[in-house]
C-alpha positions as a Markdown table, in Angstrom:
| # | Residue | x | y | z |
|---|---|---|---|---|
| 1 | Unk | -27.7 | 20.6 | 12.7 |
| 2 | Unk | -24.3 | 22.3 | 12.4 |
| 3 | Unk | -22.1 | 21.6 | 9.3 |
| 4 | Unk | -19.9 | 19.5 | 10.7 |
| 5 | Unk | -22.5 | 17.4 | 12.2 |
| 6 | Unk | -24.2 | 17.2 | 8.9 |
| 7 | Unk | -20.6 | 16.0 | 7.8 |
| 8 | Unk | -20.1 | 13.8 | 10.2 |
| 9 | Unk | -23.4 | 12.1 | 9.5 |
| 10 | Unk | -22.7 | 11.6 | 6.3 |
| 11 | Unk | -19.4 | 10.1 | 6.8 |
| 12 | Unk | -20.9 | 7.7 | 9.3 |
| 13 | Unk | -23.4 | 6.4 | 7.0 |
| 14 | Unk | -20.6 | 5.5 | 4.6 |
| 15 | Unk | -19.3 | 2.5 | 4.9 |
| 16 | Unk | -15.6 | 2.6 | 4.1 |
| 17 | Unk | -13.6 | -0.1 | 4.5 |
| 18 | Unk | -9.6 | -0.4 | 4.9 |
| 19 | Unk | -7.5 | -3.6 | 4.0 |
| 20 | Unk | -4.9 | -4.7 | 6.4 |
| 21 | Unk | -3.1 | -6.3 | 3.8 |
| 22 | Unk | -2.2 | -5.6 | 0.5 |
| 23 | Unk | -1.0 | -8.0 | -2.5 |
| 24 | Unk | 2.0 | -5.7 | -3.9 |
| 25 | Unk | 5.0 | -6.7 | -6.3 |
| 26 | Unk | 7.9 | -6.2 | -4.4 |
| 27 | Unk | 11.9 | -5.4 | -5.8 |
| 28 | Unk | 14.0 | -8.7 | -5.4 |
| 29 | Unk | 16.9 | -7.5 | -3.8 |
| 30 | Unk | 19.3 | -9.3 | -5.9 |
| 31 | Unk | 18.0 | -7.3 | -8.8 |
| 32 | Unk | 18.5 | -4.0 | -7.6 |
| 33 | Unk | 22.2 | -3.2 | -9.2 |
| 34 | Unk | 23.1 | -1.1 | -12.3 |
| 35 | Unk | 23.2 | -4.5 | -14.8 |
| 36 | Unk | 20.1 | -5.7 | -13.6 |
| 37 | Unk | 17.8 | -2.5 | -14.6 |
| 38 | Unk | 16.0 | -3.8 | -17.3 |
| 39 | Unk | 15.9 | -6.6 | -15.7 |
| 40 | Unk | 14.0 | -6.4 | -12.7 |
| 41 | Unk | 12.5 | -9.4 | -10.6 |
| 42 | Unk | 9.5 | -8.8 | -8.6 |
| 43 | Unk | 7.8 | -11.6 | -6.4 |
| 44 | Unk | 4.4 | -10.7 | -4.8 |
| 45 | Unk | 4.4 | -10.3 | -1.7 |
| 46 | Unk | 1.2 | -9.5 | 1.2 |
| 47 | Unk | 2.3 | -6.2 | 2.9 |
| 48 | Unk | 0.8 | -5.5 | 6.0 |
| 49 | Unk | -1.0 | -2.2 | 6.4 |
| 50 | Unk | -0.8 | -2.1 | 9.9 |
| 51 | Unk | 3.1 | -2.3 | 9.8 |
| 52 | Unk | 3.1 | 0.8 | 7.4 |
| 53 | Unk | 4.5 | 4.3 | 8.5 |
| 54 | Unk | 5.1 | 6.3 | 5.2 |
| 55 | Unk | 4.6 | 5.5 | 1.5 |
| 56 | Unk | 6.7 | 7.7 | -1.1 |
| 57 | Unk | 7.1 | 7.6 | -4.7 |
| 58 | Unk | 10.8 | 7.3 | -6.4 |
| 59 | Unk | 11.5 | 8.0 | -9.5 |
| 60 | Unk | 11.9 | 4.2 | -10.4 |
| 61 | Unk | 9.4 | 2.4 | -6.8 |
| 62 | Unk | 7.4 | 3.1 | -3.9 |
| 63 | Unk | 9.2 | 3.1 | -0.9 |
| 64 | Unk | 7.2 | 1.5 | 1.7 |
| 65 | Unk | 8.9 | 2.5 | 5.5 |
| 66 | Unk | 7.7 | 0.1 | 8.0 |
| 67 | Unk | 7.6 | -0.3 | 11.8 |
| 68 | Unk | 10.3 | -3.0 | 12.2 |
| 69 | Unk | 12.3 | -1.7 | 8.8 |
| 70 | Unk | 12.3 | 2.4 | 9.1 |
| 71 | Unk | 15.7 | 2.4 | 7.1 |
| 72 | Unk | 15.7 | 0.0 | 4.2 |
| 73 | Unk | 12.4 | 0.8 | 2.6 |
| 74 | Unk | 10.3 | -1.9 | 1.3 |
| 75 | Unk | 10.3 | -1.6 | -2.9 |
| 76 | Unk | 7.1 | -1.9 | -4.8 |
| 77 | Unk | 6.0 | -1.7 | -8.3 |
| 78 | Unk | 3.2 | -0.3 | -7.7 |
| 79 | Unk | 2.5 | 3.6 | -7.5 |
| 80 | Unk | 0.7 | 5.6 | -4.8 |
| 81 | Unk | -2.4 | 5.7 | -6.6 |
| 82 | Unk | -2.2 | 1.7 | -7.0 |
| 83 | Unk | -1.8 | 1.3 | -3.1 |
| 84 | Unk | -4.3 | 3.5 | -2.3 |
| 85 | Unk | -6.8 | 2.1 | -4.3 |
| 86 | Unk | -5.9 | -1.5 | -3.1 |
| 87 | Unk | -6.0 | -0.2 | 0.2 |
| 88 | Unk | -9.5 | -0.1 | 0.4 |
| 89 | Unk | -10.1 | -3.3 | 0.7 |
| 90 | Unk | -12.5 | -5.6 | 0.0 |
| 91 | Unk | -16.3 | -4.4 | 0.3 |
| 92 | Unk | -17.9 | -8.3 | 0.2 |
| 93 | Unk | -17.4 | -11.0 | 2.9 |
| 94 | Unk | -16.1 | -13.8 | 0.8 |
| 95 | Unk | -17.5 | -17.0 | 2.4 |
| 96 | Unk | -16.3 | -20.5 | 2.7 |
């Protein structure tokens, strides 16, 4: 076997899953002005994954650019490391 063979046996064997959606706290956009800053409201929201184009950190949020919303960014709480580790989902099948 070739490297990347070996590699891509290996990474078959792994199970990895992805979640399609993701439990984030997202800006209220009422309290996105200069008063409110200390003062932020975030409601939690379910953000689908599928939907997502591009994730980048601001100095304050994430800005999450979707599909249907490319120019008004989604605002999270939550940092890139957060999402990504909530991306991956959920690695039991809940039952009932």
């Amino acid at each position: 076997m070739t490297k990347v063979q070996i590699v891509l046996v290996f990474i078959y064997k792994q199970k990895i899953y992805m979640a399609h959606f993701v439990k984030l706290s997202v800006l209220d956009p009422g309290h996105d002005d200069v008063e409110n800053q200390n003062n932020r409201k975030y409601n939690p929201q379910l953000i689908n994954l599928d939907m997502v184009i591009n994730v980048e950190q601001s100095v304050v949020h994430c800005l999450i650019f979707t599909k249907n919303n490319s120019t008004h960014p989604i605002r999270v709480k939550e940092s890139l490391d957060e999402i990504l580790y909530l991306s991956h989902g959920c690695n039991k099948v809940l039952k009932g």
